[in-house]
N, C-alpha and C positions, 0 to 999 in steps of 0.2 A: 311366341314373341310377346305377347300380350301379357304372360306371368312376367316377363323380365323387363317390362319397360314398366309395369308396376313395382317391381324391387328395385328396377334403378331411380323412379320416384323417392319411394320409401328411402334410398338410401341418404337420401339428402339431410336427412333425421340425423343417422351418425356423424354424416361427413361436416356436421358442422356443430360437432358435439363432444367428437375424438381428440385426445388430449388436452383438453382443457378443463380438466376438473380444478377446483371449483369452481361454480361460474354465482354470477346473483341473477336470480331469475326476475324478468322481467314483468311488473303488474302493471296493468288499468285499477286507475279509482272508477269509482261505481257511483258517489255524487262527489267528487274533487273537494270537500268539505278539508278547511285548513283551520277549524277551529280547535281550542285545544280542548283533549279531554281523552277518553278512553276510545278503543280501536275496534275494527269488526271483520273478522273472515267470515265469507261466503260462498255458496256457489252450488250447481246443478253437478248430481252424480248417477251416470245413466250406463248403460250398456245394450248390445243388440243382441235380440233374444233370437232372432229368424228373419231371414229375407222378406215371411211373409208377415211376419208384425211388426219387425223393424227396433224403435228405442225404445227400453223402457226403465223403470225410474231405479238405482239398483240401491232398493229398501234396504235397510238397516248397514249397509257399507257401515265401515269404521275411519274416523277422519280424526287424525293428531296431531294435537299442533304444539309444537316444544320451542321454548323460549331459547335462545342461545346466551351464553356467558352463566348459566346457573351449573350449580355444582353438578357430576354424574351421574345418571342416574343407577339405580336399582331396576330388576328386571319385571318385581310383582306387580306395580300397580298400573304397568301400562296401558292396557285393555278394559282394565275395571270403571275407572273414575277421574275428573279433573284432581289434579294437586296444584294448585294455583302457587305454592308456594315453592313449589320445585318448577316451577314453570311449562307446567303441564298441564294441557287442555285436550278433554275428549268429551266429542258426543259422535251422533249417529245420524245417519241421511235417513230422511222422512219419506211419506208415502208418495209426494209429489217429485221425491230427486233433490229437494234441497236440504241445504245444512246453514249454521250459519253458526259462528264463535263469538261471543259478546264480550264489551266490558275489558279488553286487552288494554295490558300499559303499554305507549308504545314499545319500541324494539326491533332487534330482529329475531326472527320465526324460522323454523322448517316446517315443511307441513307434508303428513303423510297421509292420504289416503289409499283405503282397504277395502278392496272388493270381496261385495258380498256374495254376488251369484255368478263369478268368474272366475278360471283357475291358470295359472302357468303351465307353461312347457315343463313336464316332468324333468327331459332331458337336458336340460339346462341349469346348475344346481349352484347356491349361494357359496362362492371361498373367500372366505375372511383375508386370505393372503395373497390374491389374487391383485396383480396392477390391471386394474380394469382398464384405464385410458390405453395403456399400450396395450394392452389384447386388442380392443376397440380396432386398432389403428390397423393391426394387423386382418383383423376379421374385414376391415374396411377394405384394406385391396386387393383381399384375396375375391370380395365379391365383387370389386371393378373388372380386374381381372377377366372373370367370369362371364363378364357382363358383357364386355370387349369383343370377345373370341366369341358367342352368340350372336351378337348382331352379325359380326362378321361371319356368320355363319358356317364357320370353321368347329363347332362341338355341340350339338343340338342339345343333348345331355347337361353342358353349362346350365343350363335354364332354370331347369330344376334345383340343379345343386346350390344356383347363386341364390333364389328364393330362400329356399334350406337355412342356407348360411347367414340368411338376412336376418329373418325369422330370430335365430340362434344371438345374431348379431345385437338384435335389440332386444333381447332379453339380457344379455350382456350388460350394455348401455344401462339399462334399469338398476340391475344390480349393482353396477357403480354409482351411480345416483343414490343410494340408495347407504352403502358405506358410505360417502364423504357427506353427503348432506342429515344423516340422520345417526350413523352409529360412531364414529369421528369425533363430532361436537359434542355427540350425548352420552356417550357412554367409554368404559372404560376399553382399553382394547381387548383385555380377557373375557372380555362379555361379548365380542362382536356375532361368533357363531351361534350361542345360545339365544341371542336378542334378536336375530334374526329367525329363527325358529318361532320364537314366543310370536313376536311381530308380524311375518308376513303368511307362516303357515301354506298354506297352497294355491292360495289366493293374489290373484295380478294386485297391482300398489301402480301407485302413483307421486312423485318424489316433488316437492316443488323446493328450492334452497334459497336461504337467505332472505326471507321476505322482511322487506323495512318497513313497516307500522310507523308512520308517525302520528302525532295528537289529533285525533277526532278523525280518523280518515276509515274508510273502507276498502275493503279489497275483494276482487272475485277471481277464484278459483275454481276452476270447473274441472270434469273427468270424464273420458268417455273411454271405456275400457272393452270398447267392439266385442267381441266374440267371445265364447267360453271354448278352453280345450276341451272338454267333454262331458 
């Protein structure tokens, strides 16, 4: 009972996140500063190592931030270096968990963050052709469903399976996040499977869409990507 009233927690994550791609993701400024001038992403990138040491800072992560309205991109310089004229920004989380992107014109942003020392559900695997939202939708009442017939004590078994499917469910969720906020606006669509490979490799991400930068403002974005598969 205690696994299933955790995944019916957890499910609140999809059910209000199923079918509505695209969405603008929502930020705090960090000092509300409206003066004008260039822009600033920040934020803490952490994960948990063990029950018995708990967070810690997830050094060298990869954190990308890509300008929206600039032309396509290409697949080689993603990982290597900023190109400020393609509207690409990259650095790397520090020994403390922080990062921080300087010097933006305003705009709007997507921002990927890439885990360094955590990995995906092997069984869950990226399809370029895939309608994420409606899978989402379906994955969503197949583990209410589940969820239902548990409590009610009618399939003890449910329990399991609805976790399972949770689990599965938001990996899903991610991966959608993931084409409409990063491969969509960046890239061509012939490039979506390869870019994905280059990009997320086996390592959990983190998708934030649409961030609107305006003049002199800052923004925090943080990540905590809990657990490694193994």
């Amino acid at each position: 009972m205690k696994d299933i009233a955790s995944a019916i927690g957890m499910l609140s994550v999809l059910l209000t996140s199923v079918g509505t791609f695209p969405l603008d993701t929502e930020v705090q400024t960090v000092d509300g500063s409206t003066k004008v001038g260039t822009c600033t992403v920040r934020g803490n990138v952490v994960w948990q190592y063990n029950r018995y040491v708990g967070t810690k800072a997830d050094v060298g992560a990869k954190v990308l931030l890509l300008r929206r309205f600039e032309p396509k991109l290409d697949l080689s310089p993603l990982l290597d270096k900023t190109d400020r004229d393609k509207g690409v920004h990259v650095t790397e989380v520090d020994m403390l968990g922080k990062y921080e992107i300087n010097g933006l014109p305003p705009g709007s942003y997507d921002l990927l963050i890439l885990s360094k020392n955590t990995t995906r559900k092997f069984t869950v695997k990226f399809d370029p052709l895939l309608d994420y939202a409606q899978h989402n939708k379906r994955v969503t009442e197949q583990i209410v469903r589940a969820a239902e017939k548990t409590i009610a004590g009618e399939d003890s078994e449910n329990s399991a399976s609805a976790v399972s499917d949770l689990s599965d469910g938001i990996e899903y969720l991610n991966y959608g996040m993931f084409k409409d906020y990063v491969l969509v606006p960046h890239f061509a669509e012939k490039d979506y499977e390869a870019a994905a490979v280059v990009l997320l490799r086996t390592n959990k991400f983190s998708v934030h869409g649409k961030l609107k930068l305006i003049s002199g403002e800052s923004l925090e974005m943080n990540a905590d990507f809990g657990n490694t598969y193994f």
